[in-house]
C-alpha positions as CSV (number, residue, x, y, z in Angstrom):
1,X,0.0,0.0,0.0
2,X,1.3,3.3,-0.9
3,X,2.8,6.1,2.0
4,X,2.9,9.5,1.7
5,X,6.5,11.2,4.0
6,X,7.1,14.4,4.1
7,X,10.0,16.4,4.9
8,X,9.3,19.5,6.5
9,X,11.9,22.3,6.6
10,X,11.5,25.3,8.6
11,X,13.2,29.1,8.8
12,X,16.3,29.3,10.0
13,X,19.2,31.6,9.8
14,X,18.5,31.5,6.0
15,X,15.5,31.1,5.0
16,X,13.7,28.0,4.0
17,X,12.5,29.1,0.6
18,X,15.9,29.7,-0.7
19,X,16.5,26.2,0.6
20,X,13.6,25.2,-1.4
21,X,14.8,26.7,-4.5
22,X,18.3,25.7,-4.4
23,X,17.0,21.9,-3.8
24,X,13.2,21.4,-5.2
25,X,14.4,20.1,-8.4
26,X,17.3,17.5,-7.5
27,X,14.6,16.1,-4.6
28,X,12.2,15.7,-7.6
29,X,14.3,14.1,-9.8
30,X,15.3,11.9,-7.3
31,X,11.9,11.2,-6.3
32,X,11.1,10.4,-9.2
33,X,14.0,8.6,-10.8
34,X,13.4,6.2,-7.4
35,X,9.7,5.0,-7.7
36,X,7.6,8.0,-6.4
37,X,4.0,7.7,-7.0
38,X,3.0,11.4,-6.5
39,X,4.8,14.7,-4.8
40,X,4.5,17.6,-4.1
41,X,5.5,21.3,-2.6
42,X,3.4,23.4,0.1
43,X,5.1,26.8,1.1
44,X,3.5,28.5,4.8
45,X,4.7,31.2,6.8
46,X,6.8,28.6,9.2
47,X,8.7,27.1,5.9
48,X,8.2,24.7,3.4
49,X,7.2,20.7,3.2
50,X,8.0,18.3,0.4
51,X,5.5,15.2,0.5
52,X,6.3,12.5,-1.6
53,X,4.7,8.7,-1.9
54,X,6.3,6.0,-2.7
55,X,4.6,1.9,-2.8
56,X,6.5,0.8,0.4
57,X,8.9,1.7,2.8
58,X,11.9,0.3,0.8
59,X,11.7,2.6,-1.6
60,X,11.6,5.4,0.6
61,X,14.5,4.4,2.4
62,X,16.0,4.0,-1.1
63,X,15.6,7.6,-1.5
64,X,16.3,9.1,1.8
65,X,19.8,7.6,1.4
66,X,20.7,8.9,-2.1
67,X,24.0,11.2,-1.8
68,X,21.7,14.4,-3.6
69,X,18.8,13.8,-0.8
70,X,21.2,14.0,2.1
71,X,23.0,16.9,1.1
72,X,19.9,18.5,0.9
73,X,19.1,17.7,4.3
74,X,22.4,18.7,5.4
75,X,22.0,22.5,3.7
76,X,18.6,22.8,5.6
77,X,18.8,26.7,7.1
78,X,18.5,25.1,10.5
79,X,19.8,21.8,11.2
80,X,18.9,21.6,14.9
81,X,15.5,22.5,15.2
82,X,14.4,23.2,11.2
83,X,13.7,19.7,10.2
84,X,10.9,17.1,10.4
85,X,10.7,13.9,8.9
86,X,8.2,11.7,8.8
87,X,5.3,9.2,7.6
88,X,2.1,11.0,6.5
89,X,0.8,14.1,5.0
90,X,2.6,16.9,6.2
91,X,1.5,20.0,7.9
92,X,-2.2,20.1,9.0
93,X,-3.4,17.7,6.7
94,X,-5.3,15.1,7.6
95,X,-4.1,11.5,8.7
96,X,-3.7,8.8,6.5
97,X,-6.1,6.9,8.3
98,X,-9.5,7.7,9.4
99,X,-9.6,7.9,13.2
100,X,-12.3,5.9,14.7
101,X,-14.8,7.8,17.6
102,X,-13.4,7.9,20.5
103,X,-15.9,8.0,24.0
104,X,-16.6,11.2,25.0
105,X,-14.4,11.7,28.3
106,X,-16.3,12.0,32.1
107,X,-15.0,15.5,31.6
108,X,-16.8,16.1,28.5
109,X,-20.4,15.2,29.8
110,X,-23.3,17.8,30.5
111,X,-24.2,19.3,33.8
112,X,-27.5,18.2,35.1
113,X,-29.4,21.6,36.0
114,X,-29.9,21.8,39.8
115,X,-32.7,20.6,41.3
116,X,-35.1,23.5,42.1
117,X,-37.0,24.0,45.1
118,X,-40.1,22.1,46.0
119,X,-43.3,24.5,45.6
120,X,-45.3,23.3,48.7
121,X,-49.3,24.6,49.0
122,X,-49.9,25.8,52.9
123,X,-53.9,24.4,52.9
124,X,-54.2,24.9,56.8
125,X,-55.1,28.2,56.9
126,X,-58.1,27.5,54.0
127,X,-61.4,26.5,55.0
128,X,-63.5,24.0,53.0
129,X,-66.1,25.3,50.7
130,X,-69.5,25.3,51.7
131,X,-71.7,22.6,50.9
132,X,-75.3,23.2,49.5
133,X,-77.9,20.5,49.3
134,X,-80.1,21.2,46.2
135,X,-79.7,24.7,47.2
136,X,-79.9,24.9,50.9
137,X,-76.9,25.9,53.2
């Protein structure tokens, strides 16, 4: 079954679109020389992601170890904290997988309203109605 990775790349002391442009073309080719299915570029305000799929995990390993894809990772514009690799869709996208409902935690659940107060009728101080007989008191 086919797997999306992406490899995300963030600002830095240079900044990650030059990074993009010096490299989007020799990750392509290589991509693509190697078995990709599909790929592509997404550029945000934090940096930029390059998702690629390949038909197993082999063949993504293939790639990640080509000479011209780790140079690339090696010239990100911040090697510490400015790269993310990983399985799946990058960014905010949504998981490969469907997630199944999850129970609602204890947390979660609605307040019952509290209880109000009892009305209660005071009927000793009212006398009984007056009984007639056909009209006689």
């Amino acid at each position: 079954m086919a797997e999306w990775w992406s490899i995300e790349v963030l600002h830095g002391e240079g900044s990650a679109f030059g990074w993009q442009a010096a490299y989007d073309s020799a990750l392509i080719e290589a991509a693509l020389t190697n078995g990709a299915l599909d790929g592509a570029w997404h550029a945000d305000t934090w940096g930029v992601a390059f998702e690629v799929c390949f038909d197993d995990a082999d063949k993504w390993e293939a790639f990640r170890s080509l000479p011209v894809v780790r140079a690339a990772l090696d010239a990100v514009p911040d090697p510490v904290n400015g790269l993310l690799i990983y399985r799946g869709r990058g960014g905010s996208s949504a998981a490969g997988k469907p997630r199944r409902p999850r129970p609602a935690p204890s947390a979660a659940a609605v307040a019952l309203p509290e209880p109000e107060e009892e009305r209660y009728v005071d009927l000793t101080g009212i006398a009984p109605p007056e009984l007639t007989v056909a009209g006689v008191p």
